[in-house]
C-alpha positions as CSV (number, residue, x, y, z in Angstrom):
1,X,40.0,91.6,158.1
2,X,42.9,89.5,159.5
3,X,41.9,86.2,160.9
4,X,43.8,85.5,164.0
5,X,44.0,81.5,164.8
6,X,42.5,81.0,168.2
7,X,44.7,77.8,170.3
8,X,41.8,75.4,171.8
9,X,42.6,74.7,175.5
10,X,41.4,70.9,175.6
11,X,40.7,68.7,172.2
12,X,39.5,64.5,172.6
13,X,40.4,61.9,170.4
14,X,37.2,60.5,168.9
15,X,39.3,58.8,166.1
16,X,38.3,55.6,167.7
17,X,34.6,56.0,168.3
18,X,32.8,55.6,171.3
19,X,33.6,52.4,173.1
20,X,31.7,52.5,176.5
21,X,29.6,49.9,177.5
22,X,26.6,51.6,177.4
23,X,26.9,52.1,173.6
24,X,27.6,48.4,172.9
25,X,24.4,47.6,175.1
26,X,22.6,50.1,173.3
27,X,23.7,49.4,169.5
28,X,23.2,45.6,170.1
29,X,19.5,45.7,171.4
30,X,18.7,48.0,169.0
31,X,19.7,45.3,166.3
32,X,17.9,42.6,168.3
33,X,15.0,44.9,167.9
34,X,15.4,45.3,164.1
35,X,15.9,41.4,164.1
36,X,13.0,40.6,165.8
37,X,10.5,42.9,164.1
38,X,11.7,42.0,160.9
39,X,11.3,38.4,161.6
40,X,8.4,38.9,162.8
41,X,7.2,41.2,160.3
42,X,8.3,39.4,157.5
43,X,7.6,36.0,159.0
44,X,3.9,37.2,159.3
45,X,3.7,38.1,155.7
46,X,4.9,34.6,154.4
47,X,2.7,32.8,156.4
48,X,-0.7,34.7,155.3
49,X,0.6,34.7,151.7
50,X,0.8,30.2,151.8
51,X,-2.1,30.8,153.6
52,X,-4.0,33.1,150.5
53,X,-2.1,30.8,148.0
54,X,-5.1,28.7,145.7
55,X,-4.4,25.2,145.8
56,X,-4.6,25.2,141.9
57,X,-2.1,28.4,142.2
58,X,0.5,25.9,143.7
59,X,0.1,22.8,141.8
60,X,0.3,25.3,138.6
61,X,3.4,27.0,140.1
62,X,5.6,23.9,141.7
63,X,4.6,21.1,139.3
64,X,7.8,22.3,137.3
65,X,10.2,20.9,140.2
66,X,12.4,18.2,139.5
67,X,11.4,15.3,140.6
68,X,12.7,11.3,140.8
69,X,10.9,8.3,139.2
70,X,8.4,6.1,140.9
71,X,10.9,2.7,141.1
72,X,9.4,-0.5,139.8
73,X,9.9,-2.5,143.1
74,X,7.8,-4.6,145.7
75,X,8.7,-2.0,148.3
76,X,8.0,0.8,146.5
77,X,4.5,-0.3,145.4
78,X,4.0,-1.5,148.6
79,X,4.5,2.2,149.9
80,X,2.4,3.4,147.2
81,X,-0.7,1.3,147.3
82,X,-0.7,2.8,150.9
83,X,-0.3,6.3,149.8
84,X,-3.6,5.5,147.9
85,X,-5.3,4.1,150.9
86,X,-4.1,7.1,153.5
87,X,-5.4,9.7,150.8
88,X,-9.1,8.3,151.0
89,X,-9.0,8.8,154.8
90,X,-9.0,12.8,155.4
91,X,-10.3,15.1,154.0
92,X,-7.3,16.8,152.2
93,X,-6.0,19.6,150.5
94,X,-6.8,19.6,146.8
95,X,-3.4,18.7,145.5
96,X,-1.7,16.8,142.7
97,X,-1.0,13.9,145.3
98,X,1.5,11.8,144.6
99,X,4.3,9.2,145.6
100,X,8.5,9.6,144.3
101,X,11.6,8.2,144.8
102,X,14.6,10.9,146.3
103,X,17.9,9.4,145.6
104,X,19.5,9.7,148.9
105,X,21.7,7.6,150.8
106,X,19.4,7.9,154.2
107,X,16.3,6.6,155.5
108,X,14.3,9.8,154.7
109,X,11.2,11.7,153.2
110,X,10.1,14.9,152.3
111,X,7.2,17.3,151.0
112,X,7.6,19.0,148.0
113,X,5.0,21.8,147.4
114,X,2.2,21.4,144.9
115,X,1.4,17.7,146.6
116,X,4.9,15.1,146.1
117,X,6.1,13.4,148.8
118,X,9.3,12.0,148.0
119,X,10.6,8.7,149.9
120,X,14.5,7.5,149.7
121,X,14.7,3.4,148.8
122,X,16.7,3.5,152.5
123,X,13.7,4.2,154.4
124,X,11.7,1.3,152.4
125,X,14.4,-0.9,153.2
126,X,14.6,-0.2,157.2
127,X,11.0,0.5,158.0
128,X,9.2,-2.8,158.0
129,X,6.0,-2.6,159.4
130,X,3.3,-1.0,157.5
131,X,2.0,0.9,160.0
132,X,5.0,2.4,160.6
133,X,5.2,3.3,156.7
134,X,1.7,5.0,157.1
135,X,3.0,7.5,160.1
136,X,6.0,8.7,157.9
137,X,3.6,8.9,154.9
138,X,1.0,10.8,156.8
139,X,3.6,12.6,158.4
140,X,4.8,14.3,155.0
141,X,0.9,14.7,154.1
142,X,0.2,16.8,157.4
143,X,3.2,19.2,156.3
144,X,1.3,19.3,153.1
145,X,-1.9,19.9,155.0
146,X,-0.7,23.1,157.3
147,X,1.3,24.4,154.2
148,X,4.3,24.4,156.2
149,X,6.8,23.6,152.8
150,X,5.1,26.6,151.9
151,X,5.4,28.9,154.9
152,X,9.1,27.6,155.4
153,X,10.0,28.2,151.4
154,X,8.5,31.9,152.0
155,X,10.0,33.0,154.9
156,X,13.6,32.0,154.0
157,X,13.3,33.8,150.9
158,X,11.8,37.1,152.5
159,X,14.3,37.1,155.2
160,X,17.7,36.3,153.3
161,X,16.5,38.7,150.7
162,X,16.2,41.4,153.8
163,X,19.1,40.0,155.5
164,X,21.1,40.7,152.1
165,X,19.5,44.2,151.7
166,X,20.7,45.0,155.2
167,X,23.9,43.8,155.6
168,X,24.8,44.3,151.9
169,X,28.2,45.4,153.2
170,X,29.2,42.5,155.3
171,X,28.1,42.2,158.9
172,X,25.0,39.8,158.7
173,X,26.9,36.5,160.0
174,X,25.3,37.0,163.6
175,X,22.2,38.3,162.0
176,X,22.2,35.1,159.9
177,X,22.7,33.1,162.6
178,X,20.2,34.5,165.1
179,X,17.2,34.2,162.5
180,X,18.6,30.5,161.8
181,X,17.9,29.8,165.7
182,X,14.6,31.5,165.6
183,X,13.6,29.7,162.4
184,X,14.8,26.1,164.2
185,X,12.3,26.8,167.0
186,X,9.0,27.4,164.1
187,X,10.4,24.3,161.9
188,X,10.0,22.2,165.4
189,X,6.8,23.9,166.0
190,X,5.8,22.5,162.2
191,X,7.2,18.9,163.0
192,X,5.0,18.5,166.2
193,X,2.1,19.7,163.8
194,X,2.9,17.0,161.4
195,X,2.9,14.5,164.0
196,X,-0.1,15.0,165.7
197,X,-1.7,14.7,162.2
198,X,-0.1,11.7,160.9
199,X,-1.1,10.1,164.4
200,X,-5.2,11.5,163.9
201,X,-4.5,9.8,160.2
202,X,-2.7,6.3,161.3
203,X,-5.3,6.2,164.1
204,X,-8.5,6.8,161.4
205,X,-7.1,3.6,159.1
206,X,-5.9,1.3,161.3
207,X,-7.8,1.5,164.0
208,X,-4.9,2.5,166.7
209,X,-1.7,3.8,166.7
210,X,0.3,0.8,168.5
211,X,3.7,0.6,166.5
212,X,3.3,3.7,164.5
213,X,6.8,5.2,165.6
214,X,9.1,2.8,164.2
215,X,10.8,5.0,161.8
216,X,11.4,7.8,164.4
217,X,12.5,5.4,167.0
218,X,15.1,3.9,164.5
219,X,16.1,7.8,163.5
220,X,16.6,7.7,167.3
221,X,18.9,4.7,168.0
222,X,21.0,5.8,164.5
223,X,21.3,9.2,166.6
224,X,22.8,7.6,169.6
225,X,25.2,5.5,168.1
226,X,26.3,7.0,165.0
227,X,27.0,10.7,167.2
228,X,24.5,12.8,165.1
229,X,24.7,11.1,161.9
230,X,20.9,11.5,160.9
């Protein structure tokens, strides 16, 4: 049987793809939807998996982390021997408590799983009242309390291991991004927790909570004049 070529009357250049605005529309909210399920999804996870961590699970797990040295200083013991005190006031988490130097250039603190909170020798310098000391001290406790190092150290790992999985190929910088927004507004959501607890915990020692904001309100005038420094 001969085969006899047939001429098409009309033929359409898809070589391009389809650029209509609908299509953009459509292929962008469907990766907000991905986005937002698996941030969700993944987010959700995380947080019941801190929340089902044993204390002795995490103590066991992070007391490995490097750490620095307590300092041999007046400020430094000063901060400690209030450390102490603060821990006798609530009823806490049963953690390996305990006070460190970071070895930063800033007025700063942190909370390291397993139960360190780490202070920088800046911070002891500029913060002079003690009261103000207990509220960034209770502070770090309160993260330590709601597991939020926790939380925070299991939902970035979950969600740049599903970013990476994803967008193996290149393509996940505005995916990036838009989980680094959404994970902005839950670390803010953490920091108000925080607060309200190192307030409850100032308020229980001292009687009132009259001063207790030096340290922020210092953050606060840095902030202003430095441009954004801190």
């Amino acid at each position: 049987m001969k085969f006899v070529p047939k001429q098409l009357r009309e033929t359409a250049d898809i070589s391009r793809g389809d650029r209509s605005l609908h299509s953009f529309l459509l292929n962008t909210l469907s990766v907000l939807i991905v986005l937002g399920l698996l941030y969700f999804g993944l987010g959700l996870l995380a947080d019941l998996t801190a929340e089902w961590l044993p204390e002795r699970w995490e103590v066991r797990i992070f007391s490995k982390l490097p750490e620095g040295e307590p300092e041999d200083s007046p400020r430094f013991d000063r901060a400690s021997a209030l450390f102490d005190a603060l821990l006798g006031t609530a009823e806490l988490r049963p953690l390996d408590y305990h006070l460190f130097l970071l070895e930063l250039d800033q007025p700063n603190a942190v909370a390291i799983p397993g139960g360190g909170v780490g202070i920088t020798a800046e911070l002891l310098e500029q913060v002079e009242s003690e009261i103000g000391l207990a509220t960034v001290l209770a502070h770090e406790l309160g993260h330590h309390q709601g597991r939020h190092n926790l939380k925070q150290l299991g939902r970035t790992l979950l969600l740049r291991s599903a970013l990476a999985l994803l967008f193996k190929g290149g393509g996940g910088s505005m995916a990036g991004i838009s989980l680094t927004l959404a994970e902005s507004s839950h670390s803010r959501h953490q920091e108000t927790e925080a607060d309200e607890f190192a307030l409850r915990m100032v308020r229980d020692h001292f009687g009132h909570t009259e001063g207790s904001l030096e340290f922020f309100e210092l953050i606060h005038e840095e902030y202003e004049s430095d441009g954004g420094k801190w």
